[in-house]
C-alpha positions as CSV (number, residue, x, y, z in Angstrom):
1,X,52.8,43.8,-1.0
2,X,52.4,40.4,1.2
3,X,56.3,40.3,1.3
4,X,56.2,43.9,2.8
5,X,54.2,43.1,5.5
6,X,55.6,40.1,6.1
7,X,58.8,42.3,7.5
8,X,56.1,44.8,9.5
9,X,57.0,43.3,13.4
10,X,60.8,43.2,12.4
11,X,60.7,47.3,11.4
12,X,58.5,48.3,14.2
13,X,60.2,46.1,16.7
14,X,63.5,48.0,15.3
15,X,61.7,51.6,15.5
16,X,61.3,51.0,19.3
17,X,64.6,49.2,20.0
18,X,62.7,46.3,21.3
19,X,61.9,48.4,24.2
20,X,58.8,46.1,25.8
21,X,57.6,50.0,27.6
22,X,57.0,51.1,23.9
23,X,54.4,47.6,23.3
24,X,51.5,49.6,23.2
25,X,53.0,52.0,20.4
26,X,54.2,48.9,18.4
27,X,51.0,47.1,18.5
28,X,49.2,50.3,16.8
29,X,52.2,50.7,14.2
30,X,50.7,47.0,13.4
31,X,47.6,48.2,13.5
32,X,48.0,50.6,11.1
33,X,49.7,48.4,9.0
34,X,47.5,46.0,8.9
35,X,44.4,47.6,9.6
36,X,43.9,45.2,12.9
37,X,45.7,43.0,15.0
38,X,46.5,40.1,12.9
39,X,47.2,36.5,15.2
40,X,50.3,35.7,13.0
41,X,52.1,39.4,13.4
42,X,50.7,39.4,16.9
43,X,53.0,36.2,17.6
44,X,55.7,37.4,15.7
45,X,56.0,40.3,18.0
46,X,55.2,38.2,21.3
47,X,59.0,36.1,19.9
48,X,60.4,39.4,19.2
49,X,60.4,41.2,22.0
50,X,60.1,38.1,24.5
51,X,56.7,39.2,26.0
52,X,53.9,36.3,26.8
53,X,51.4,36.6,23.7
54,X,48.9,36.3,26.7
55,X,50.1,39.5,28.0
56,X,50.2,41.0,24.0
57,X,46.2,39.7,24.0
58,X,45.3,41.7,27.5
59,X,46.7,44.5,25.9
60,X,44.9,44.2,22.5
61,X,41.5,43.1,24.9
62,X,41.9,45.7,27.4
63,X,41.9,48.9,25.1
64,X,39.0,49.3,23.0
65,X,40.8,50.9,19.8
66,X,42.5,47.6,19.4
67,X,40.8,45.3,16.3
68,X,41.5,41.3,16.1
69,X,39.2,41.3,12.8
70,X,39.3,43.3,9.8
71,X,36.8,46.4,9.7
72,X,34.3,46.5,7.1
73,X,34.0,48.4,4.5
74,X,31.3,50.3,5.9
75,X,31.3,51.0,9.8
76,X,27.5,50.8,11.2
77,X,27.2,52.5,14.9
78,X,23.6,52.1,16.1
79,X,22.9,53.9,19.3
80,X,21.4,51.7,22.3
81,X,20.6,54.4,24.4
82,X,17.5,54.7,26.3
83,X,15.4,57.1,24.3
84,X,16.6,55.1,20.8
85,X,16.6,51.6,22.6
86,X,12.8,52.8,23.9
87,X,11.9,53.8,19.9
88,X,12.7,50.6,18.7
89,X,16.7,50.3,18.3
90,X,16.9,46.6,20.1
91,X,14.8,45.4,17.4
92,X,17.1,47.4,15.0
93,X,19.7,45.9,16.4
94,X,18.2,42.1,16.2
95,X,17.3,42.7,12.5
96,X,21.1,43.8,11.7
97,X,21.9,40.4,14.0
98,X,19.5,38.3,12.0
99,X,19.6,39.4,8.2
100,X,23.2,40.4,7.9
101,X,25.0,37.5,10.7
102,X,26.4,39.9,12.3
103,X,27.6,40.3,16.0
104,X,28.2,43.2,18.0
105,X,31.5,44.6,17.3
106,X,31.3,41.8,14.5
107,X,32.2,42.2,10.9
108,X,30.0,40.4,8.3
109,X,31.1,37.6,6.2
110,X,31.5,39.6,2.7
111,X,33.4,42.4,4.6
112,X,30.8,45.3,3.7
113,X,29.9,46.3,7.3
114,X,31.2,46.2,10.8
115,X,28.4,46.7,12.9
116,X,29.4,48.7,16.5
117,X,26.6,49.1,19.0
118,X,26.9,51.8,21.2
119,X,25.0,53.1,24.5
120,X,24.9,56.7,23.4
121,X,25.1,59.1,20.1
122,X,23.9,62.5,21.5
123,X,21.6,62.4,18.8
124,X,17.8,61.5,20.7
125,X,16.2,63.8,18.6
126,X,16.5,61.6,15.9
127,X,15.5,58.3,17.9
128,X,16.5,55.8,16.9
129,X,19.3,56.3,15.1
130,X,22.4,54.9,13.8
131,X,25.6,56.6,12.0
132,X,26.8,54.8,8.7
133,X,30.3,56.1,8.3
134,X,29.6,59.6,9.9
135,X,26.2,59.9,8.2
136,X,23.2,59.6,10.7
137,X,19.9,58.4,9.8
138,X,17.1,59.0,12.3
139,X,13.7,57.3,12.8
140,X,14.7,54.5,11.9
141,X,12.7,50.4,11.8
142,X,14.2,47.7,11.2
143,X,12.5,47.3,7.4
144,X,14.1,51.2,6.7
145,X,17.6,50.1,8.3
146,X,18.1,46.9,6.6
147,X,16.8,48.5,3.3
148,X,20.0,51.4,3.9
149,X,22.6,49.2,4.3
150,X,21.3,46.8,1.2
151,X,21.6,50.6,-0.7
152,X,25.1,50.8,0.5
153,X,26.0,47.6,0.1
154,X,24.9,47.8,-3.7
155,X,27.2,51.1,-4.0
156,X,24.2,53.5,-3.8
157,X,25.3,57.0,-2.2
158,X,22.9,57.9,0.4
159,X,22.9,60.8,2.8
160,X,22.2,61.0,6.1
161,X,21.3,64.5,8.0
162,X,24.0,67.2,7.2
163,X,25.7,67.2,10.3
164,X,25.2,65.7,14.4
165,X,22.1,67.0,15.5
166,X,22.3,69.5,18.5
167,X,19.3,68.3,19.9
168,X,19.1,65.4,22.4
169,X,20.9,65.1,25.7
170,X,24.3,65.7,24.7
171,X,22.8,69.0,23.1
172,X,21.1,70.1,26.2
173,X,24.4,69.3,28.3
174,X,26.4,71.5,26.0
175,X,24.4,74.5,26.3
176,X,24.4,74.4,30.1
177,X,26.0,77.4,32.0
């Protein structure tokens, strides 16, 4: 499979006829190859198409659907929105920090979880809350959300609400005439 990859820049730089307007497009064909941005590949493309890799790092920098680092296997979003941040999500979010060495945007070291804070879910009613690949749990401490991801990292299924609450203020905005 590592020899496949190995020719990924070559084929996508092909697909696009090493048009440098199409960069954007070939950097998330390597994405999806690859799962993220990989340094090596994103050189390999930088010599293929003759673009600075400075300019090939702005891009990847500047749009927030570009990954440097593998995702985790599980994908942690814990809102930091007023009413959650209010409830207790800061020290949520300095437990997550703390126990599991994660960063912001971070993945941790055994590739389990990719931890993206956010300033907004839509879901107050729930304060504070986080979504654990698309499950949300509301009401959360930092003892409750620390003992959820150890379930999930241990292979334990666990459910969150059934869907998005309607409540909160994304809920009220909604209904608005």
């Amino acid at each position: 499979m590592a020899a496949e990859k190995t020719d990924a820049v070559a084929a996508v730089v092909e697909r696009y006829g090493r048009d440098v307007g199409m960069l954007i497009p070939m950097m998330q064909d390597l994405q999806a190859e690859f799962g993220y941005l990989p340094q090596e590949e994103l050189k390999k493309l930088s010599r293929a198409v003759g673009v600075p890799l400075s300019r090939i790092y702005g891009i990847a920098t500047f749009y927030a659907s570009f990954r440097l680092v593998p995702k985790g296997e599980h994908t942690v979003t814990l809102c930091m929105g007023t009413v959650c941040y209010l409830k207790g999500a800061n020290r949520i979010s300095e437990a997550l920090q703390k126990e599991l060495g994660l960063v912001p945007g971070g993945t941790t070291a055994d590739g389990k979880f990719t931890f993206c804070p956010v300033n907004c879910l839509g879901a107050c009613a729930l304060a504070p809350v986080m979504v654990v690949d698309n499950e949300y749990f509301g009401g959360l401490t930092p003892a409750s959300a620390m003992e959820l991801l150890q379930r999930i990292a241990a292979g334990e299924k666990v459910e969150g609400v059934a869907e998005k609450p309607k409540g909160g203020r994304a809920g009220r905005e909604a209904r608005r005439p």
